[in-house]
C-alpha atoms as a printed R data frame, in Angstrom:
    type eleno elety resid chain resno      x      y       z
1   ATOM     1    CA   UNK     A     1 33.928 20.914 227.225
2   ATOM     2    CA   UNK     A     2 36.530 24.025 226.691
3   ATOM     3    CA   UNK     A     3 39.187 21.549 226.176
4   ATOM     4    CA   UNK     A     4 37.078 19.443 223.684
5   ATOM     5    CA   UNK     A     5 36.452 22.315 221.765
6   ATOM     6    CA   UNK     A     6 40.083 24.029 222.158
7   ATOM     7    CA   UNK     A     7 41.243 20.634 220.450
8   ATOM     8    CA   UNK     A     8 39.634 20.690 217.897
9   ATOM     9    CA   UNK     A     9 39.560 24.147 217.103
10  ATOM    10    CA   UNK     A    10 43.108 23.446 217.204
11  ATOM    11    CA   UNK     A    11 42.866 20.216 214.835
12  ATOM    12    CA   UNK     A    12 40.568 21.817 212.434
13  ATOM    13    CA   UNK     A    13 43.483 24.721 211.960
14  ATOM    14    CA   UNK     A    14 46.245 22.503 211.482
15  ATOM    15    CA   UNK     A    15 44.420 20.376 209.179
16  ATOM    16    CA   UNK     A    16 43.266 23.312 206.964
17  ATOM    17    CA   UNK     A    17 46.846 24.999 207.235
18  ATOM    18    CA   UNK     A    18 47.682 20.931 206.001
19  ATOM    19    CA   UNK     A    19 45.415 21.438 203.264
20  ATOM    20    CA   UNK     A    20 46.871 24.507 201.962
21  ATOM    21    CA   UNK     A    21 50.179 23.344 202.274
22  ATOM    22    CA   UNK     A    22 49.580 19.877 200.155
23  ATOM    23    CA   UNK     A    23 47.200 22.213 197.597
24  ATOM    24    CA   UNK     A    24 50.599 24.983 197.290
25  ATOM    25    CA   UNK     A    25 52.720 21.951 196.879
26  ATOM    26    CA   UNK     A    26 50.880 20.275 193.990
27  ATOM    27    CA   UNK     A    27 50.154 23.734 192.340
28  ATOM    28    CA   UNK     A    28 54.226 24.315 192.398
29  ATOM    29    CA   UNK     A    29 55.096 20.470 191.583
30  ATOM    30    CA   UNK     A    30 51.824 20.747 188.797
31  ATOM    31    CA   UNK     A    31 53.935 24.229 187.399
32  ATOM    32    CA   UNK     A    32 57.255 23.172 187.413
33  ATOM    33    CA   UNK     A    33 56.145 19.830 185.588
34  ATOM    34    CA   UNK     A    34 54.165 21.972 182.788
35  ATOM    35    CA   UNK     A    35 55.764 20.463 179.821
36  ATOM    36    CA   UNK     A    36 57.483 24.372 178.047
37  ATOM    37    CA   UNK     A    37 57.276 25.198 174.509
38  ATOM    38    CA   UNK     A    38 60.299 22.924 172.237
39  ATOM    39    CA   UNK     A    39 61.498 24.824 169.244
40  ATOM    40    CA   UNK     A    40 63.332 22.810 166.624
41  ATOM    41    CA   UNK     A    41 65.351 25.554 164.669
42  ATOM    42    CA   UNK     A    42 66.664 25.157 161.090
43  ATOM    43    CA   UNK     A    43 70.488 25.770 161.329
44  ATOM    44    CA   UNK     A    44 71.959 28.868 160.087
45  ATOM    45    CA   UNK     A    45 73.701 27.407 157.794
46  ATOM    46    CA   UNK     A    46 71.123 25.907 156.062
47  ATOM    47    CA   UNK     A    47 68.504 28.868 155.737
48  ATOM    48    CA   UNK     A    48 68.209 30.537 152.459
49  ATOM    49    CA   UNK     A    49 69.842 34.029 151.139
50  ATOM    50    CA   UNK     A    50 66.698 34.427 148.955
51  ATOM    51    CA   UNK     A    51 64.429 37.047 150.467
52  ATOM    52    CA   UNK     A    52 60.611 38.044 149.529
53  ATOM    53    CA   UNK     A    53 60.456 39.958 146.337
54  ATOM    54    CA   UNK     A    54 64.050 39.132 145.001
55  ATOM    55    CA   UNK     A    55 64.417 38.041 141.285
56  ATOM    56    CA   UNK     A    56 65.534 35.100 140.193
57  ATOM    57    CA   UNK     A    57 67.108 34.779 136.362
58  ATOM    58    CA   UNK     A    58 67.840 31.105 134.651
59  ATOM    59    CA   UNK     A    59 69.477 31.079 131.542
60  ATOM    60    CA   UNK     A    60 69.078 28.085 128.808
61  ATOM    61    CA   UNK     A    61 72.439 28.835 127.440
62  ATOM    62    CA   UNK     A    62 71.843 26.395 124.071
63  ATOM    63    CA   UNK     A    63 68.760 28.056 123.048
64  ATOM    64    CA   UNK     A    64 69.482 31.523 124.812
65  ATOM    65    CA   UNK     A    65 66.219 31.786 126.495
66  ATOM    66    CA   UNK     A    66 65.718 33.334 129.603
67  ATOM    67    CA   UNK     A    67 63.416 32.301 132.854
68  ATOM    68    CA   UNK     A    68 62.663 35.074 135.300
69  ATOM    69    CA   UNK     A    69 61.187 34.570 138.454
70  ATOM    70    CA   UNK     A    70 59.540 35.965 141.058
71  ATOM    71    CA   UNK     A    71 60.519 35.024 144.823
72  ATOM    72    CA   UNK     A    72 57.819 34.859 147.786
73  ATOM    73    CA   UNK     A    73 59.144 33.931 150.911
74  ATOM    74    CA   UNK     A    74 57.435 32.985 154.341
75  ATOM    75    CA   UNK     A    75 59.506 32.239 157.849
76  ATOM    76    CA   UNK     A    76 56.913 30.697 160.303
77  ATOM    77    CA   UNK     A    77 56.589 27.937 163.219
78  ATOM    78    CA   UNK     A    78 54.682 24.797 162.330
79  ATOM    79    CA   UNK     A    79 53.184 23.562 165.346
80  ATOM    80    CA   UNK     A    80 52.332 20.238 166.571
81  ATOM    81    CA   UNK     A    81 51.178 18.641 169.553
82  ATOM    82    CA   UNK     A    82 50.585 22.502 171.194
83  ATOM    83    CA   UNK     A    83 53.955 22.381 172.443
84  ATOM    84    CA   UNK     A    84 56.283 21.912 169.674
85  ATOM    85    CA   UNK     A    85 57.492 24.208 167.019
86  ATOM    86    CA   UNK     A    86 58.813 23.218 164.163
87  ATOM    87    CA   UNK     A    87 60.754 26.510 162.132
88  ATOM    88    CA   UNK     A    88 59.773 26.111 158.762
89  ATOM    89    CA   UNK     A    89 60.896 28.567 155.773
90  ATOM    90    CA   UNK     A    90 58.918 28.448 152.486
91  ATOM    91    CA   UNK     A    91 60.068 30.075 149.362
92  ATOM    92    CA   UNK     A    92 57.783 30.070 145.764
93  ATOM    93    CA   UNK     A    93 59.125 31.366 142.242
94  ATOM    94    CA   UNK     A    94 56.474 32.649 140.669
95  ATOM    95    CA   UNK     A    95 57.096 32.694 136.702
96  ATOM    96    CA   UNK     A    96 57.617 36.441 135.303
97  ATOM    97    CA   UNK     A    97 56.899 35.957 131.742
98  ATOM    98    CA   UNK     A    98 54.462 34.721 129.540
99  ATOM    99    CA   UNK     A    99 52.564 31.588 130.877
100 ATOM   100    CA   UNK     A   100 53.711 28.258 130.213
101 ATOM   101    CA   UNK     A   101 53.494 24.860 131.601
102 ATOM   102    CA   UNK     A   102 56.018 25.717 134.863
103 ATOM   103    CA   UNK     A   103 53.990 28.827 136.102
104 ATOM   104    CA   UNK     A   104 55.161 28.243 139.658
105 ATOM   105    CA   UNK     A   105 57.480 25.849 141.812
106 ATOM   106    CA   UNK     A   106 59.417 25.950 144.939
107 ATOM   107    CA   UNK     A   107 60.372 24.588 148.102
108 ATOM   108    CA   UNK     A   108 59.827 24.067 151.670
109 ATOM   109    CA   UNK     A   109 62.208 23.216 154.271
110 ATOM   110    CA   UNK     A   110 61.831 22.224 158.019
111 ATOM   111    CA   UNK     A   111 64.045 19.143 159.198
112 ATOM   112    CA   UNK     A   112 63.867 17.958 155.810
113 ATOM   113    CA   UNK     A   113 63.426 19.883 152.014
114 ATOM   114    CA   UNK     A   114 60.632 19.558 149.752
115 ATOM   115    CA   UNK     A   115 60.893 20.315 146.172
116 ATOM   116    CA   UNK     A   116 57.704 21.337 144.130
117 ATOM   117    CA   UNK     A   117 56.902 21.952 140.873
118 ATOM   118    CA   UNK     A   118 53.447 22.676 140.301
119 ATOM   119    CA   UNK     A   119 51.376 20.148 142.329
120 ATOM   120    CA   UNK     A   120 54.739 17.430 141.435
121 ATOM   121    CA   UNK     A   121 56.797 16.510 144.078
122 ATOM   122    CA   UNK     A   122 60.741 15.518 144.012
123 ATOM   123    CA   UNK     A   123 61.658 13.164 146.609
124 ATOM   124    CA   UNK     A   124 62.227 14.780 150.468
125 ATOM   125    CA   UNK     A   125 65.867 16.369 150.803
126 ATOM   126    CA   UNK     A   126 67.284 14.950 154.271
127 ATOM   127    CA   UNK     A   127 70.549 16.504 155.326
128 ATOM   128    CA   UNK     A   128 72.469 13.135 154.956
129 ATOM   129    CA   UNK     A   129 71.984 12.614 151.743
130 ATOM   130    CA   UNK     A   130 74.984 12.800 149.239
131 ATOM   131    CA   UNK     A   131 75.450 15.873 147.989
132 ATOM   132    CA   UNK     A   132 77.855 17.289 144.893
133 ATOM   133    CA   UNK     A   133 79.981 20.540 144.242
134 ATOM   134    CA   UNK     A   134 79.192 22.007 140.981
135 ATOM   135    CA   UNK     A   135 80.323 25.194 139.089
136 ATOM   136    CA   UNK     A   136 76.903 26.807 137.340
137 ATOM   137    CA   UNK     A   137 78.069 29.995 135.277
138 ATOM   138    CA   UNK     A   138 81.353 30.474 136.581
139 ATOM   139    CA   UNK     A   139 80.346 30.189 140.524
140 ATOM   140    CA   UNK     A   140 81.691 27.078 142.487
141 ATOM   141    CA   UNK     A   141 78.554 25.824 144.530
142 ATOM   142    CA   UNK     A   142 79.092 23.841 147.680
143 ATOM   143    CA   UNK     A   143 77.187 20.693 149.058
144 ATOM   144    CA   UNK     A   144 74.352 20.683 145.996
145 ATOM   145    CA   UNK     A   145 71.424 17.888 146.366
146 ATOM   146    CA   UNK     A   146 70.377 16.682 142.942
147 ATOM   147    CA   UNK     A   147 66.763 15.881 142.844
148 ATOM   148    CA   UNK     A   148 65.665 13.456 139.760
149 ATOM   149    CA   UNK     A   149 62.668 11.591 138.849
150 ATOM   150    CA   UNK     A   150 60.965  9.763 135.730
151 ATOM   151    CA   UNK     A   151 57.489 10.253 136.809
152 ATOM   152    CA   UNK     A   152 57.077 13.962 135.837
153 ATOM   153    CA   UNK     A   153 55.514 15.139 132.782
154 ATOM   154    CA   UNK     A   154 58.015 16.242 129.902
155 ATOM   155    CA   UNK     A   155 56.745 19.683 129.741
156 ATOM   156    CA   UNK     A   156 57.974 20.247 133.391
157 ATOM   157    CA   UNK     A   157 62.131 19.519 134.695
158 ATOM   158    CA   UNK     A   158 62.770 16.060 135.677
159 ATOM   159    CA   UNK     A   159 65.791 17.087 137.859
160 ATOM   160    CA   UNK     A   160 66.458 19.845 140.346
161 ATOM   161    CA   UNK     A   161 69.832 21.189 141.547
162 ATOM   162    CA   UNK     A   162 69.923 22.623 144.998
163 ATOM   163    CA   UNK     A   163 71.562 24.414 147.202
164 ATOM   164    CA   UNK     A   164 70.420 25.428 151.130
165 ATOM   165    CA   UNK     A   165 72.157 28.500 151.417
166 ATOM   166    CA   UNK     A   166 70.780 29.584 147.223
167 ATOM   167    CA   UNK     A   167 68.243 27.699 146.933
168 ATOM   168    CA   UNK     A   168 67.102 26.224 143.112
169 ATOM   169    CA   UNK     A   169 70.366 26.635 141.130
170 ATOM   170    CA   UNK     A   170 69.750 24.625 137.966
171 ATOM   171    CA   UNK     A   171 66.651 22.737 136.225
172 ATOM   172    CA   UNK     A   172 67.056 20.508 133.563
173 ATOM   173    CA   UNK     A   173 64.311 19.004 131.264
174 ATOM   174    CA   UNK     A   174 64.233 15.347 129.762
175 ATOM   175    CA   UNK     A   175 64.895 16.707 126.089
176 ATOM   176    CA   UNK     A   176 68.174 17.952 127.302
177 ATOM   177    CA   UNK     A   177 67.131 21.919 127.852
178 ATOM   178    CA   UNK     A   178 69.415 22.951 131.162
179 ATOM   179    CA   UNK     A   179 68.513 26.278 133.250
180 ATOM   180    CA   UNK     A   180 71.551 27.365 135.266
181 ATOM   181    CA   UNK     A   181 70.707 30.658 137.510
182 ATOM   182    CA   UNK     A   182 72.105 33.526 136.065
């Protein structure tokens, strides 16, 4: 009866030790599985100068008029799917003068740019598409998107130039009125 019992004393050991061995090996195989945080960065190259409280100036030069503006600017992570992180860099111009019809616009960029003014929307930016070099006040601009459309109001700009590294450069309204950052 020793022997009975020494054997399975035995048994019982090695089949707990077993246990803990298969329960450490799925706990290591479970942790080095664990999916890790992916970060999709916006290049370098394509993140905005403009920083939060700068001023922005656009000049009408036919009708001498001035536009000031106001910059806000927010760097965060949107995240999806708990896991990924997508960097995404907002920047507002919030009007500085008296109030008129284009209080506010901006943009938003993550893989792709979104131009806003007020609650209007130019078509999404996508790093492919063609882009133009333009001189605005004397300064040669690189690798500009022009944004146009037909469905905006005439009180607000109907096309949008823009640049990643300055952001908004020039706005230009249906009845021919063209604001070129000073």
């Amino acid at each position: 009866m020793t022997n009975k019992m020494f054997y399975n004393k035995k048994t019982n050991e090695y089949v707990a030790k077993m246990k803990y061995l298969l329960i450490l090996i799925s706990g290591l195989f479970f942790l080095s599985s664990c999916d890790k945080p992916v970060y999709h960065n916006i290049p370098k190259n394509e993140k905005p100068l403009l920083k939060d409280n700068d001023t922005a100036v656009f000049i009408d030069k036919i009708n001498n008029k001035l536009d000031s503006f106001l910059i806000r600017r927010t760097d965060d992570y949107r995240v999806s799917d708990k896991r990924y992180y997508q960097e995404e860099i907002i920047v507002k111009y919030h009007y500085l003068n008296e109030s008129r019809s284009i209080n506010e616009f901006g943009f938003g960029q993550t893989s792709c740019t979104n131009i806003n003014i007020t609650s209007y929307y130019f078509p999404s930016i996508n790093e492919n598409d063609n882009t133009i070099n333009t001189n605005i006040n004397g300064i040669d601009y690189q690798s500009v998107f022009v944004q146009s459309t037909t469905s905006f109001p005439d009180s607000l700009p109907n096309t949008v130039y823009y640049s990643y590294k300055y952001g908004i450069i020039r706005y230009d309204y249906s009845d021919g009125r063209c604001y070129e950052l000073k």
